[in-house]
C-alpha positions in Angstrom: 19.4 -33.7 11.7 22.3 -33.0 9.3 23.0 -29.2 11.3 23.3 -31.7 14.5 25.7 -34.0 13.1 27.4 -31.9 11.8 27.7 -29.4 14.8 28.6 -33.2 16.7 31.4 -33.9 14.6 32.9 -30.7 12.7 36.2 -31.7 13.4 36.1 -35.1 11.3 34.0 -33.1 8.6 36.5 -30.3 8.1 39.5 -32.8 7.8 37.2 -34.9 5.3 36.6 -31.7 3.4 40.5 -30.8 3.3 41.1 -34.0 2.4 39.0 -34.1 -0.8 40.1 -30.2 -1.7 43.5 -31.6 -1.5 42.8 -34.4 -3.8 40.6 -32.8 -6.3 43.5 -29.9 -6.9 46.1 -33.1 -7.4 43.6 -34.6 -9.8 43.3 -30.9 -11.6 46.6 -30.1 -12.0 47.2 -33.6 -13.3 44.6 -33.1 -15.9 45.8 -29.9 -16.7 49.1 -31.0 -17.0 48.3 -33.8 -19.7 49.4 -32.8 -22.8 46.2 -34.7 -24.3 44.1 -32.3 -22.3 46.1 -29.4 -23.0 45.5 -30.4 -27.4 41.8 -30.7 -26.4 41.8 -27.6 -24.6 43.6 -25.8 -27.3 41.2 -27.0 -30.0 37.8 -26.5 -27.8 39.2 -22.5 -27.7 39.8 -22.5 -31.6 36.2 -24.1 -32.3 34.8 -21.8 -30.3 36.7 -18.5 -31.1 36.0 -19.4 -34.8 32.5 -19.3 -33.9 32.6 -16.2 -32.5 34.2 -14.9 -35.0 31.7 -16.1 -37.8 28.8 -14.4 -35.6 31.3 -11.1 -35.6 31.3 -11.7 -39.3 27.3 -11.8 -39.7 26.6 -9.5 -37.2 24.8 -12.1 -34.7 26.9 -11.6 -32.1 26.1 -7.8 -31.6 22.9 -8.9 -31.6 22.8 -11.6 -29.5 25.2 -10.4 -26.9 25.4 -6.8 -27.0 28.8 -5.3 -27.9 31.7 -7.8 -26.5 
């Protein structure tokens, strides 16, 4: 039923489609453009890249990952 609707109205589904690509790469790039994001970002990578390298440190992460 959804292949036959959709094979009956493809042209309203791709402009829907386009439409919402369009509006989630505004929303995206007005995220990423937040400089509130771009601190959470930024402290998201340092937690995890301390993590890392505290399982570098004790060997886990050889271990659990394989070399890296």
């Amino acid at each position: 039923m959804s292949i036959a609707y959709y094979l009956t109205h493809r042209q309203e589904i791709e402009e829907y489609l386009q439409q919402q690509e369009t509006a989630a790469d505004a929303l995206q790039e007005q995220l990423e453009s937040s400089p509130d994001y771009q601190a959470e970002i930024a402290e998201l990578r340092s937690r995890i890249l301390g993590r890392w390298t505290a399982a570098q440190e004790n060997g886990a992460a050889t271990q659990l990952y394989g070399t890296i």
